[in-house]
Backbone bond lengths (Angstrom), bond angles and torsions (degrees), N, CA, C in turn:
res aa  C-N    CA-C-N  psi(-1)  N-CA   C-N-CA  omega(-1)  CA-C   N-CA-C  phi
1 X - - - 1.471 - - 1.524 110.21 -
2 X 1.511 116.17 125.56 1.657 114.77 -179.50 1.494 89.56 -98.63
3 X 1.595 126.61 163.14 1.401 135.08 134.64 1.373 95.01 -102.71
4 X 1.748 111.83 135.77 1.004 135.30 171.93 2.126 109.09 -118.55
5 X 1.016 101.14 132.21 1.484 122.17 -168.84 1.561 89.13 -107.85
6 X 1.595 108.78 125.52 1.795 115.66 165.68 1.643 90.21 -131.24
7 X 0.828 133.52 153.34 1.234 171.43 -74.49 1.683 101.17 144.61
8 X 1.501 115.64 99.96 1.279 126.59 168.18 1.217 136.57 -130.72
9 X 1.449 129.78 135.61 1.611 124.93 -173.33 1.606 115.89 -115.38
10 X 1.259 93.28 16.70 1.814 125.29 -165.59 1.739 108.57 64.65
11 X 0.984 102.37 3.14 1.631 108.92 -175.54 1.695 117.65 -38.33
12 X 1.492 120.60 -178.31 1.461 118.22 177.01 1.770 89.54 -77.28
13 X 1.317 103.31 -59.40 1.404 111.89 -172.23 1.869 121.69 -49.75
14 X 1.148 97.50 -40.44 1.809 101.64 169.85 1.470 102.17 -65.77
15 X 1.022 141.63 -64.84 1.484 160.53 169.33 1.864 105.66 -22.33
16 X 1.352 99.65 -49.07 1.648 106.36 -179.81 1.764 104.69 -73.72
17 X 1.309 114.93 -27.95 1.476 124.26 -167.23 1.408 110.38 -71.13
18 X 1.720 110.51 -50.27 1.285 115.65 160.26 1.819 119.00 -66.67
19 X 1.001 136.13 -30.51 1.634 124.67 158.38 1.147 111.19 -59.49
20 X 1.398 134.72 -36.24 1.222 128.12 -170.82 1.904 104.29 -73.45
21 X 1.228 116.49 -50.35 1.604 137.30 -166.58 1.601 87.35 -53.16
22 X 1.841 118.80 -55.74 1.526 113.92 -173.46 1.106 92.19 -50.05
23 X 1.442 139.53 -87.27 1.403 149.66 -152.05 1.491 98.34 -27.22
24 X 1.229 103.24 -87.22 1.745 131.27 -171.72 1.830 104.40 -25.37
25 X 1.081 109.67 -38.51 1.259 89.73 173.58 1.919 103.33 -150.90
26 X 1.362 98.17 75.27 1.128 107.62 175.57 1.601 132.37 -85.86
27 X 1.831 106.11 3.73 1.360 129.48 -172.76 1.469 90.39 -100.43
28 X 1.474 145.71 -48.36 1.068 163.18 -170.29 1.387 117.35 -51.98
29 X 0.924 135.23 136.07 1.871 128.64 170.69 1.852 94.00 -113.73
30 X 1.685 67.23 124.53 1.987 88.59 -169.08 1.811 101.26 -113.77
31 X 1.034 101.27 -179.34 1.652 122.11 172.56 1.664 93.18 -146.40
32 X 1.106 97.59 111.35 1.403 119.66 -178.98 1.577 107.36 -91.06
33 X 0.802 118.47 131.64 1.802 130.04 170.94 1.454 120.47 -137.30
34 X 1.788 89.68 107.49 1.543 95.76 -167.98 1.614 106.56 -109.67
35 X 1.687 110.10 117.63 1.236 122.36 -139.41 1.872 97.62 -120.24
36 X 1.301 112.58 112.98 1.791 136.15 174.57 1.596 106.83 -84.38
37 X 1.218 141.00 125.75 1.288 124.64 -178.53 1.787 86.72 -144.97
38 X 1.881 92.50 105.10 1.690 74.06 163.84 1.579 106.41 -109.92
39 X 1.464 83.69 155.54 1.947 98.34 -151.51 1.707 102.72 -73.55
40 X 0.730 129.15 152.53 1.436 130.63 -168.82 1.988 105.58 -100.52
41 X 1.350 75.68 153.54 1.935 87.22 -169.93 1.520 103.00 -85.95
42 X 1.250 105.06 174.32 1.828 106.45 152.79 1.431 90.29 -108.02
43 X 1.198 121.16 131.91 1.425 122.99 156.25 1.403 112.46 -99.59
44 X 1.529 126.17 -2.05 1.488 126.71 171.76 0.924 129.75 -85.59
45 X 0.919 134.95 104.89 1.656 141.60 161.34 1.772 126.07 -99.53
46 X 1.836 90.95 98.87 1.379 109.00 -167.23 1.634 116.79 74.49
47 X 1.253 135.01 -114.93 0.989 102.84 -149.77 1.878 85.30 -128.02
48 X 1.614 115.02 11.19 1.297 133.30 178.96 1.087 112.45 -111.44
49 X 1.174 117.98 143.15 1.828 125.95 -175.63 1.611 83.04 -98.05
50 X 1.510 110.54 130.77 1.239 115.76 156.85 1.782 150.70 -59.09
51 X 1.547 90.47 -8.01 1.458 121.20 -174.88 1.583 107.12 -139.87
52 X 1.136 129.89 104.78 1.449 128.44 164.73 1.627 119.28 4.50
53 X 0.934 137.57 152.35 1.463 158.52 167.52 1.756 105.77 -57.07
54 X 1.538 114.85 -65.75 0.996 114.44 177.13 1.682 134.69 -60.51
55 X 1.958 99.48 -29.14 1.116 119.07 -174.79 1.621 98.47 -64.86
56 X 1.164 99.43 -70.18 1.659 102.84 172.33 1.437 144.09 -18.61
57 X 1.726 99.30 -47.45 1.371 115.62 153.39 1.622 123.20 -73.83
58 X 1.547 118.32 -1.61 1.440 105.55 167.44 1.387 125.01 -104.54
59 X 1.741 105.39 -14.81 1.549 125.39 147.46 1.586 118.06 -61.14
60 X 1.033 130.17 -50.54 1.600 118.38 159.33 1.180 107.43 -48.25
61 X 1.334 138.56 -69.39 1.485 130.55 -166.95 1.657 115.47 -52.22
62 X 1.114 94.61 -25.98 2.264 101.36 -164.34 1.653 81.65 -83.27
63 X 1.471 134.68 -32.34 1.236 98.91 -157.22 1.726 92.88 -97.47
64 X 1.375 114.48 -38.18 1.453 101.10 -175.43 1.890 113.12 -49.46
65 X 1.291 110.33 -47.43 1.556 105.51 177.47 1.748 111.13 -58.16
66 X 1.177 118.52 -20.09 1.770 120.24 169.79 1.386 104.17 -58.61
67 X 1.613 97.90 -40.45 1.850 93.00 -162.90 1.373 120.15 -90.95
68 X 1.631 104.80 -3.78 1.212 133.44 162.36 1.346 130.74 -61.05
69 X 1.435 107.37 -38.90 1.807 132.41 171.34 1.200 95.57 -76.74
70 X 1.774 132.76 -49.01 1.167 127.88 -158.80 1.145 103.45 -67.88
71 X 1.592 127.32 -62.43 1.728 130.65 162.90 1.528 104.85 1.27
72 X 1.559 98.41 -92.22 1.330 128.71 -167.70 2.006 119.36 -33.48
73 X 1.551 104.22 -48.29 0.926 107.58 147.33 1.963 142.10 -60.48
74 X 1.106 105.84 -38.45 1.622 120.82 167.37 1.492 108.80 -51.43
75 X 1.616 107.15 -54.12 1.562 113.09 164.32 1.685 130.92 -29.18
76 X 1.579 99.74 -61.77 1.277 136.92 170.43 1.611 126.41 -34.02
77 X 2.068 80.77 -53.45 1.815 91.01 178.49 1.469 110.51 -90.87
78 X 1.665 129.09 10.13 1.626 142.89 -158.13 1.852 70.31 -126.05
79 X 1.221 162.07 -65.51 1.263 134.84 -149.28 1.750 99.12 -78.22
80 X 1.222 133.19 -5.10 1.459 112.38 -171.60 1.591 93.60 -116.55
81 X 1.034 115.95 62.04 1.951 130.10 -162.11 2.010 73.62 -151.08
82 X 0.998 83.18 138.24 2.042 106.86 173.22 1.175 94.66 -54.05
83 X 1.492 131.02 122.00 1.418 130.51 -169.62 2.034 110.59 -81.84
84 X 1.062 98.50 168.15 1.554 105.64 171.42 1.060 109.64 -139.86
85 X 1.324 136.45 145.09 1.408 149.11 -111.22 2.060 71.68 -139.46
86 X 0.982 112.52 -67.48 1.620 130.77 -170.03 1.948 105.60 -48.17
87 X 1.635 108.88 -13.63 1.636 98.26 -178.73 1.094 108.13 -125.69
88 X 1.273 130.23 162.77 1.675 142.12 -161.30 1.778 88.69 -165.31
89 X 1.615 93.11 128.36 1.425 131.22 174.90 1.258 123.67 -83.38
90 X 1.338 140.40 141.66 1.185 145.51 150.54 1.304 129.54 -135.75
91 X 0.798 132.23 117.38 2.100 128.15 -174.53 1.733 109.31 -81.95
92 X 1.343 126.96 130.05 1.396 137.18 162.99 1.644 117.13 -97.01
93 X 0.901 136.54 104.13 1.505 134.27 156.83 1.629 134.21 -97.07
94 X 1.166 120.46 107.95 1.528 121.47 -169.88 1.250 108.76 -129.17
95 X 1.647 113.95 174.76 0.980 124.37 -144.45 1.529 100.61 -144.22
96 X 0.963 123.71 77.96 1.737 141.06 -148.72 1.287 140.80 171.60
97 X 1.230 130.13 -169.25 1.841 122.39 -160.79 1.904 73.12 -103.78
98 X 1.373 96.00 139.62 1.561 128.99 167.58 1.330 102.35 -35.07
99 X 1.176 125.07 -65.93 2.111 135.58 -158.40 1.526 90.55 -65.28
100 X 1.733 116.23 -50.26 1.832 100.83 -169.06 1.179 107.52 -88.23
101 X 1.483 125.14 -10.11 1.674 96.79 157.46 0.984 131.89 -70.04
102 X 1.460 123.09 -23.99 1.765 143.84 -134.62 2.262 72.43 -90.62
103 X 1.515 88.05 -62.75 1.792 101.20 -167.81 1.835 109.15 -47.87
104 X 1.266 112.70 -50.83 1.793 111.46 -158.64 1.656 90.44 -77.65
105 X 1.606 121.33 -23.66 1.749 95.01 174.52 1.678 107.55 -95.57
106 X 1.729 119.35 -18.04 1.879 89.38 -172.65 1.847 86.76 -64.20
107 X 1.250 128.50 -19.75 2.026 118.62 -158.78 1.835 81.06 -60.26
108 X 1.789 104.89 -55.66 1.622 97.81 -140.41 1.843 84.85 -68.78
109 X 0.995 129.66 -65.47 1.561 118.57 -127.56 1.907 97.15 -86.11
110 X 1.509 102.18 17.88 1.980 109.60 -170.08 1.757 93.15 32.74
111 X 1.383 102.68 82.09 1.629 126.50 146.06 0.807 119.91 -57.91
112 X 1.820 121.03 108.38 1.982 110.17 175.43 1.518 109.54 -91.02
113 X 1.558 113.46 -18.25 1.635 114.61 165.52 1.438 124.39 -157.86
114 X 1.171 102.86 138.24 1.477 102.61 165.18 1.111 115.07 -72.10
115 X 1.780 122.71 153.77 1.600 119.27 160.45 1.770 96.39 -124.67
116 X 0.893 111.50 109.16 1.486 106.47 139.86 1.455 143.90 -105.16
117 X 1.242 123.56 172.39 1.289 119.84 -170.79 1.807 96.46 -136.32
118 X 1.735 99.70 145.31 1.516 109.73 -144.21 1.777 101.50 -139.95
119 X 0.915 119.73 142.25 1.458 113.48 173.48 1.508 112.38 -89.07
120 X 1.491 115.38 94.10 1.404 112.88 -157.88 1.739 131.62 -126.56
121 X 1.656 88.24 52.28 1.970 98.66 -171.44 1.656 88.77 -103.06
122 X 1.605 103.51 -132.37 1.572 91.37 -160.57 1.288 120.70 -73.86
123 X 1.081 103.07 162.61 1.871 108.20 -179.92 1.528 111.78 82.49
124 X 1.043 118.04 55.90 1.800 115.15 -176.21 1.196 91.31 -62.53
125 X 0.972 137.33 -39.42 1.197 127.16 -135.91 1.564 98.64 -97.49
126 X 1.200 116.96 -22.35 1.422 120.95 -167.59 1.935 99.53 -94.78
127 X 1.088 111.38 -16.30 1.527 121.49 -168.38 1.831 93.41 -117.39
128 X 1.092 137.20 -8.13 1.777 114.12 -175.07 2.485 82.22 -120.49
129 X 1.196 86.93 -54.98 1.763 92.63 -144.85 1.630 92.30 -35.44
130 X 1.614 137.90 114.97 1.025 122.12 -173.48 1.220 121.21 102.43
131 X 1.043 117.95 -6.80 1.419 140.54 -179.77 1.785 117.44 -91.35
132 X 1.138 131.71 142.43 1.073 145.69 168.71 1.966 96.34 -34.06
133 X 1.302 120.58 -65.14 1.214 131.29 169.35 1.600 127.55 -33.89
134 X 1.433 94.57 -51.13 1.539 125.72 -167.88 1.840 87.42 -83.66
135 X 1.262 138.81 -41.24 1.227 131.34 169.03 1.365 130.59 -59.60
136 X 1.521 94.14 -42.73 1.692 102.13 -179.72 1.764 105.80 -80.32
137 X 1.088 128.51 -15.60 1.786 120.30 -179.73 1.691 94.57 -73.19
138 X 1.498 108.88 -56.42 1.670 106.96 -172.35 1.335 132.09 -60.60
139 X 1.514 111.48 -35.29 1.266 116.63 -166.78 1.554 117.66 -122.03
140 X 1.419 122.66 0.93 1.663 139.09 -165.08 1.637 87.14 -113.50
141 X 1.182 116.66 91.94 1.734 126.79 151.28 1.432 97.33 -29.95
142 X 1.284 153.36 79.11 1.267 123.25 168.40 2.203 84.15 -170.22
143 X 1.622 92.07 148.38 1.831 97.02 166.83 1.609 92.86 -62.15
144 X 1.548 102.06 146.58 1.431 114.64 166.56 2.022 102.87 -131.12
145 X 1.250 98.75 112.18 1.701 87.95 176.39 1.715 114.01 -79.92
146 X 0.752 154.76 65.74 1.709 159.04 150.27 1.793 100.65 8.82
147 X 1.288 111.94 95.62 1.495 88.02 159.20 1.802 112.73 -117.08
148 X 1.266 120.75 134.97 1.095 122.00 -141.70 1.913 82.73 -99.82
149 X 1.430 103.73 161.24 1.276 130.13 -162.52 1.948 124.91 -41.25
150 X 1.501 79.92 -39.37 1.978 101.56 173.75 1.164 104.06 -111.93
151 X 1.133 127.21 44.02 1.565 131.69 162.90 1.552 106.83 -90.38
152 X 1.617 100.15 126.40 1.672 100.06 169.59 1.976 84.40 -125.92
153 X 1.124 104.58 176.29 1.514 129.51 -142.76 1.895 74.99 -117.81
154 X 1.781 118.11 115.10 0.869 119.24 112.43 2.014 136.93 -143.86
155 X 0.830 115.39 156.62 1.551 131.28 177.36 1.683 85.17 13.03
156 X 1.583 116.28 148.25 1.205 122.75 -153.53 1.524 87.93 -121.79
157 X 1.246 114.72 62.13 1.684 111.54 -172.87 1.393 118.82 -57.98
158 X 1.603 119.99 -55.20 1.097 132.97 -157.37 1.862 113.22 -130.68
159 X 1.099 128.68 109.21 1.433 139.62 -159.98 1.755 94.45 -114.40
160 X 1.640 101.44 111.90 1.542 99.30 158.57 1.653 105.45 -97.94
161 X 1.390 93.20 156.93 1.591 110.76 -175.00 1.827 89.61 -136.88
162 X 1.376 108.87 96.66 1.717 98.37 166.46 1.633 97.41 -106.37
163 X 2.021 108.33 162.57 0.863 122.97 -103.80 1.424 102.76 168.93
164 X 1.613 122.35 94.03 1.513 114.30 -178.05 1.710 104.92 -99.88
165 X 1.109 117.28 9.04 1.839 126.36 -176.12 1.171 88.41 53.56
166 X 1.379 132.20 53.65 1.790 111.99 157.89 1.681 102.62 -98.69
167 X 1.232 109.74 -14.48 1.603 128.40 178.20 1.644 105.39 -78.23
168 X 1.299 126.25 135.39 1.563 113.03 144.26 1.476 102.13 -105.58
169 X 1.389 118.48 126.10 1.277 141.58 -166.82 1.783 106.32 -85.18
170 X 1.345 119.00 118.20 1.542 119.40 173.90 0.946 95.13 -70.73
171 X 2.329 94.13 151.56 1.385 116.87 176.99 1.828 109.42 -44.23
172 X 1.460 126.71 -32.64 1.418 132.69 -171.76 1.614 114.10 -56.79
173 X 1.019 106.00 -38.79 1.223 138.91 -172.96 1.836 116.53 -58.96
174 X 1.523 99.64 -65.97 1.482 130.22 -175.58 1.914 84.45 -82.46
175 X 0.643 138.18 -80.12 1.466 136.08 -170.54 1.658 111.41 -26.93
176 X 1.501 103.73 -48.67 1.406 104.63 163.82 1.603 144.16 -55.47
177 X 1.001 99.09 -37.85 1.737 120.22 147.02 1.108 119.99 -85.55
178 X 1.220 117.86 -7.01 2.161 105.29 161.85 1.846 96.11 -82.31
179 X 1.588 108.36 -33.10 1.273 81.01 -179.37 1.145 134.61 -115.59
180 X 1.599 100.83 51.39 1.564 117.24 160.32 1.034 122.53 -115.71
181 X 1.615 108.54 -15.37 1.342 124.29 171.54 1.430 113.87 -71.27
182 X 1.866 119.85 -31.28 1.475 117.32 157.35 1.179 132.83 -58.99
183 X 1.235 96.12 -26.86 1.941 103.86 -155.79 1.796 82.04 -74.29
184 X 1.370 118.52 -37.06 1.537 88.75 -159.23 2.000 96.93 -112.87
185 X 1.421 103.53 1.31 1.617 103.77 175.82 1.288 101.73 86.27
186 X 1.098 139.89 25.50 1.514 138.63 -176.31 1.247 131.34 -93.02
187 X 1.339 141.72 160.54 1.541 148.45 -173.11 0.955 102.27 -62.68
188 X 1.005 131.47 128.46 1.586 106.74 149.10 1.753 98.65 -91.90
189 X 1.779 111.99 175.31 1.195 104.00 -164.43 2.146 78.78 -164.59
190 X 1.384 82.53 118.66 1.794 87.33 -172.93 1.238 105.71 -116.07
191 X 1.380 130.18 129.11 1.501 131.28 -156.52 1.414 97.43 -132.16
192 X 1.517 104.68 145.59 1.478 108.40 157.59 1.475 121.79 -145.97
193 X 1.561 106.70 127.56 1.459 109.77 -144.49 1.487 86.74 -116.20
194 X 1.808 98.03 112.74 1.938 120.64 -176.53 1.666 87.24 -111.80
195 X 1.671 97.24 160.70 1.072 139.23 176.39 1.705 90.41 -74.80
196 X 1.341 99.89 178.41 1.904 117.44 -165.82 1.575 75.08 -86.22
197 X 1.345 119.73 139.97 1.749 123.00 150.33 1.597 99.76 83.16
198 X 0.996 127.90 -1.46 1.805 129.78 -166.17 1.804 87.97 -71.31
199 X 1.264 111.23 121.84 1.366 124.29 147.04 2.131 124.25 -69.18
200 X 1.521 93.14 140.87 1.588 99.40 -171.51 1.545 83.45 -101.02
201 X 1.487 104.60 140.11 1.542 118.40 174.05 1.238 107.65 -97.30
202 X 1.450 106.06 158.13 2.016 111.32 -178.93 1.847 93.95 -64.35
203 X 1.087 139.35 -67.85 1.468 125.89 -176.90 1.985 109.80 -32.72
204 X 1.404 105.73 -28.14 1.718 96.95 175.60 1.414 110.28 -87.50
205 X 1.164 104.70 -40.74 1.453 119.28 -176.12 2.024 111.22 -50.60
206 X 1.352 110.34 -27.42 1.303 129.61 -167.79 1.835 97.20 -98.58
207 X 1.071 102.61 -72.78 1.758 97.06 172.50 1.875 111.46 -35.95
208 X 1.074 97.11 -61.61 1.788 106.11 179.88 1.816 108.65 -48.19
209 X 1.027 110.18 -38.90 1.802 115.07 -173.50 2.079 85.57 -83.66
210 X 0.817 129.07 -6.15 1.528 128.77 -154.97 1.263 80.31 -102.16
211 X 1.348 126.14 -67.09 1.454 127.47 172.74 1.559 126.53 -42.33
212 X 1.069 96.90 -62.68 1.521 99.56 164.09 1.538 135.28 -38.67
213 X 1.195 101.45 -67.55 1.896 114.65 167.90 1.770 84.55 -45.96
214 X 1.117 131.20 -82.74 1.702 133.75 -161.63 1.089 97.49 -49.23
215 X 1.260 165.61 -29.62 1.256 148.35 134.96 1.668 144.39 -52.23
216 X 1.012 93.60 -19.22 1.555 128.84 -148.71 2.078 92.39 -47.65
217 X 1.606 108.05 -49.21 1.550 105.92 168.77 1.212 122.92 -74.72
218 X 1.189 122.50 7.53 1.643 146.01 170.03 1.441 132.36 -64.16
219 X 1.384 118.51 139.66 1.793 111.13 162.14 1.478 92.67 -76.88
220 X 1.896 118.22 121.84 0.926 104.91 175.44 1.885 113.40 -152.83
221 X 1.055 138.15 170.25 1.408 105.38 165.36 1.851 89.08 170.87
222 X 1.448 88.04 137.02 1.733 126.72 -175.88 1.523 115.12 -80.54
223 X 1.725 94.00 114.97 1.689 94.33 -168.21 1.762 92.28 -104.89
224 X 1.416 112.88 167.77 1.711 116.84 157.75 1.212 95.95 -152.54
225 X 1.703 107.06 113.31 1.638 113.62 164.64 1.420 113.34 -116.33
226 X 1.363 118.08 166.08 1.426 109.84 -160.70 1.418 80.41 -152.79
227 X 1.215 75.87 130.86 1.667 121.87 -152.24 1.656 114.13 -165.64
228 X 1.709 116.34 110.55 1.512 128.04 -162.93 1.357 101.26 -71.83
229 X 1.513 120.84 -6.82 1.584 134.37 -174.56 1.409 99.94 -119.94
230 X 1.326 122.24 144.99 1.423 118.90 160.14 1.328 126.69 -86.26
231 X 1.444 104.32 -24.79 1.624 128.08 179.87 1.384 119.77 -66.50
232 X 1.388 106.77 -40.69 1.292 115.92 150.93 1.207 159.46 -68.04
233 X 1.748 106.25 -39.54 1.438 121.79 145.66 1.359 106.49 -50.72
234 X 1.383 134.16 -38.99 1.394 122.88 166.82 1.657 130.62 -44.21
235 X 1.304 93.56 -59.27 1.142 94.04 -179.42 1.694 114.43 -89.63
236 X 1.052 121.83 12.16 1.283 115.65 -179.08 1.893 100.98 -100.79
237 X 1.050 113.24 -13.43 1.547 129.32 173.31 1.751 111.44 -79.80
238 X 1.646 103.27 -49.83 1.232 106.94 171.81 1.128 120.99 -69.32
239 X 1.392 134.16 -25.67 1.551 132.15 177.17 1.920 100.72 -75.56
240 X 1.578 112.50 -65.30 1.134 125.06 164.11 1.745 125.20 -21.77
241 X 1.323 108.65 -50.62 1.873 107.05 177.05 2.119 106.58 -102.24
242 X 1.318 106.42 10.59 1.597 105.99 -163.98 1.562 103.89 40.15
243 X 1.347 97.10 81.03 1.684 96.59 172.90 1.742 111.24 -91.37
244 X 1.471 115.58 154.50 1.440 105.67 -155.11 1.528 101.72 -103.68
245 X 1.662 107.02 -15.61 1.564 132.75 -150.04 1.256 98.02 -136.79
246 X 1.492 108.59 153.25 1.348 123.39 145.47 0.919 90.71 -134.86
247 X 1.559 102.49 153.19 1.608 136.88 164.42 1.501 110.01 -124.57
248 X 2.092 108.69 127.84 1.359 129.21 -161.40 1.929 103.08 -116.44
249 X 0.784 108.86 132.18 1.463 100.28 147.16 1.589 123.77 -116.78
250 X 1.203 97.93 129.91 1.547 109.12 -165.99 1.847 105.73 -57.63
251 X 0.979 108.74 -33.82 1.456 108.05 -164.70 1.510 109.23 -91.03
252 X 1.388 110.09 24.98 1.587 104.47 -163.53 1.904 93.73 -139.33
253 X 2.213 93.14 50.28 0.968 92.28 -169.90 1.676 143.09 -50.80
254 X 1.233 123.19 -37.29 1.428 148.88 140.97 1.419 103.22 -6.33
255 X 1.003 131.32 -93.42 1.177 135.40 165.74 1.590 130.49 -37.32
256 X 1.372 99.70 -65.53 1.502 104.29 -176.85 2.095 113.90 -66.86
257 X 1.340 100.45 -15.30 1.694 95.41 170.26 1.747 104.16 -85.52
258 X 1.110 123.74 -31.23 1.400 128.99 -168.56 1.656 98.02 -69.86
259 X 1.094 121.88 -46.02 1.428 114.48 164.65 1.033 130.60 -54.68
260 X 1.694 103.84 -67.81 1.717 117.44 175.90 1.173 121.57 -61.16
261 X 1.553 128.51 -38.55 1.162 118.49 -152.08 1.940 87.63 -127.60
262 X 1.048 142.93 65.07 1.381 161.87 126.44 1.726 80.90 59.90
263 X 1.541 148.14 135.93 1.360 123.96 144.58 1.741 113.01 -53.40
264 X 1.436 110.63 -40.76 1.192 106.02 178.22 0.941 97.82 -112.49
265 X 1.727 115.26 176.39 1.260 144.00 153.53 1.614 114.10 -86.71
266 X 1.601 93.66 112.02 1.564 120.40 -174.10 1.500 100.87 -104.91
267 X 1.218 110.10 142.96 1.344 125.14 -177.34 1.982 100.89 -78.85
268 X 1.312 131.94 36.81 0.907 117.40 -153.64 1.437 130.73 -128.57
269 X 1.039 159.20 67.05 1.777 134.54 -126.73 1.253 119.33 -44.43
270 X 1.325 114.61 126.44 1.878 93.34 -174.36 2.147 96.61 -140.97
271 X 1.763 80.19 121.07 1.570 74.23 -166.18 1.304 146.41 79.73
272 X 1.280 114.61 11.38 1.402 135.87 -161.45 1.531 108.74 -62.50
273 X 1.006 116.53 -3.55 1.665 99.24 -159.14 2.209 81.75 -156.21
274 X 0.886 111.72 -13.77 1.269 112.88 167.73 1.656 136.77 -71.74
275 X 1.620 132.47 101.55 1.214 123.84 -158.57 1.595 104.59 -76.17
276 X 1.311 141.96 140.92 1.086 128.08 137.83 1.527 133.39 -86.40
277 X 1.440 125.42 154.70 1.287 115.60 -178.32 1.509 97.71 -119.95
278 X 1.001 112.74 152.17 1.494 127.74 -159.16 1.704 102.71 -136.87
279 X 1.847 114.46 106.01 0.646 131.47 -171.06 1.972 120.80 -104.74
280 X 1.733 123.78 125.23 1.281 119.90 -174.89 1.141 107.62 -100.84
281 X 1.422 133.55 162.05 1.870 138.25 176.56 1.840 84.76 -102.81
């Protein structure tokens, strides 16, 4: 049994996150938690609330019961979707900053992932860093799968995981991507994208054989592209093998922002239809 945490604003894009989450693990028996958080105001200014005490409390109530209808409806448009016998629903509505709701339910309901859904062509960086999205990868202890805006859901054939071995990755870690790589039977495909002339050090050279043996009963197989960009060797691999996945590690920040989060803003599509999964130690 997974509990899965979505995160919704009723949006087109939240809406695609949850079709995708049914799909994605439609073999699986989940506990779905479909989570409304409207973000709370300051109504104080200095040492005066700008709006009465009482008023305040009837603006919390009008909007939580909005997000209450909204739930109810979201439900509505998820029962006329080909049902699954394997998932069970629940709606969350709160009344708080995004990060401490996201945090006090993965503690209460033991969340094994977040899914969100992200508006994610050009400019990541200008559309996540700061973002509800861009908050929950950095600061939410928890996997977050990213499915970006033109994502449609198919068969999860081939999973890149890039990867400069400057990390040695815990067994917790690698276990987590073996078992996503089961759930859907998929490649994995581990890349490492060097500069022209870049030397591999014995500390990479040792992580990489570390990988290997941990794969070794695996669909699995070791790329090296060289590429003066990493962002690019990325994506020039991901267009190149139709990869269905990415695989992130959060703590391998250097890397994983240079991908995700563009240094610049490129006029360019990048990843559009590609989910990443975003992995914590």
């Amino acid at each position: 049994m997974k509990n899965i945490l979505i995160p919704t604003d009723f949006s087109e894009n939240s809406w695609n996150a949850v079709k995708y989450a049914l799909e994605f693990f439609k073999e699986t028996e989940c506990d779905f938690y479909l989570l409304h958080v409207s973000i709370i105001y300051n109504y104080a200014s200095g040492e005066s609330p700008i709006i009465p005490l009482p008023a305040v409390e009837v603006i919390d109530k009008t909007v939580l019961k909005q997000a209450k209808t909204q739930l109810k409806k979201l439900l509505k448009k998820i029962d006329e979707l080909p049902p699954n016998p394997k998932h069970k629903f629940y709606t969350l509505s709160n009344y708080d900053y995004f990060i401490d709701a996201v945090k006090a339910h993965v503690s209460e309901k033991n969340i094994d992932l977040i899914v969100m859904g992200t508006k994610g062509a050009s400019g990541l960086k200008k559309v996540m860093i700061g973002s509800n999205t861009g908050d929950l990868i950095t600061r939410v202890k928890c996997p977050v799968l990213i499915i970006p805006e033109n994502a449609v859901y198919k068969e999860i054939e081939e999973i890149a995981f890039p990867t400069d071995y400057h990390l040695f990755y815990p067994t917790k870690i690698l276990n987590s991507i073996l078992e996503f790589t089961k759930m859907h039977k998929s490649t994995l495909r581990i890349v490492h994208i060097v500069k022209k002339d870049e030397e591999t050090t014995e500390f990479q050279l040792e992580n990489k054989e570390f990988l290997k043996n941990f794969f070794a009963e695996e669909k699995h197989s070791f790329h090296r592209i060289t590429n003066k960009k990493i962002e690019d060797g990325v994506q020039c691999f991901v267009e190149s093998r139709d990869i269905d996945m990415i695989i992130m590690i959060a703590k391998n920040l250097n890397l994983f922002q240079r991908i995700l989060f563009r240094p610049t803003v490129e006029e360019i599509s990048y990843h559009t239809d590609i989910p990443f999964l975003v992995l914590h130690e």
